[in-house]
Phi, psi and omega in degrees: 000169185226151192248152178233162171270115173226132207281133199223127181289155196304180147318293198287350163270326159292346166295329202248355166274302206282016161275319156327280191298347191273348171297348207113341186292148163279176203271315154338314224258299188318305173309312215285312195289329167300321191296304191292333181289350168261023183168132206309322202185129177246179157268162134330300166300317180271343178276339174297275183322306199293322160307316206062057239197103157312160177267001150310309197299315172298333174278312201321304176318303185279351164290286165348287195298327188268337148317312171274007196078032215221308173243146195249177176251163139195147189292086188259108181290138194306123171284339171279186134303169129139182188281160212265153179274152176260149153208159214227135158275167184229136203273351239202159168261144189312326193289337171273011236202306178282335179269341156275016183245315182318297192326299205283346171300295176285338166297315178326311229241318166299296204303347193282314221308310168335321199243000136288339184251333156296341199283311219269317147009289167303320175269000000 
């Protein structure tokens, strides 16, 4: 057997999921995206360990991300037989990455404020 390392988050990176998650991100989206923002590149297989996160649970998380634009593939082929592994990146540095979430935080919070002050109309 061989032994391997696997990267687990600090205090302050679970302080920054669950900031993440009390904003809204999911919890799934938040672990991948804190895991990729600390180390250049994972596999699947380390983001699954490092998360603690099945690997359904992890394409999803990484479906999210690549919808936004927040992360790339790239493909490393299997030294074995078998299918070749993906691993990801984050396209974007975490400080843009927070400032597009801010955006999508505040228009959000307009269109509600927006459809309250249409509310009020009605009465």
């Amino acid at each position: 057997m061989k032994e391997q390392s696997i990267l687990v988050f600090t205090d302050k990176e679970e302080e920054f999921v669950n900031l993440l998650i009390k904003i809204g991100i999911k919890k799934t989206v938040a672990q991948t995206l804190v895991f990729l923002a600390n180390t250049p590149e994972a596999t699947s297989r380390e983001l699954e360990r490092g998360t603690d996160l099945r690997q359904p649970e992890v394409s999803i998380a990484i479906k999210y991300l690549d919808e936004q634009g927040w992360v790339q593939c790239r493909t490393i082929p299997s030294e074995n037989k078998g299918r070749p592994q993906k691993c990801y990146s984050l396209t974007k540095p975490v400080k843009e990455i927070i400032a597009a979430i801010e955006k999508a935080k505040k228009n959000e919070a307009n269109n509600q404020l927006a459809l309250v002050k249409k509310m009020r109309n009605y009465l």
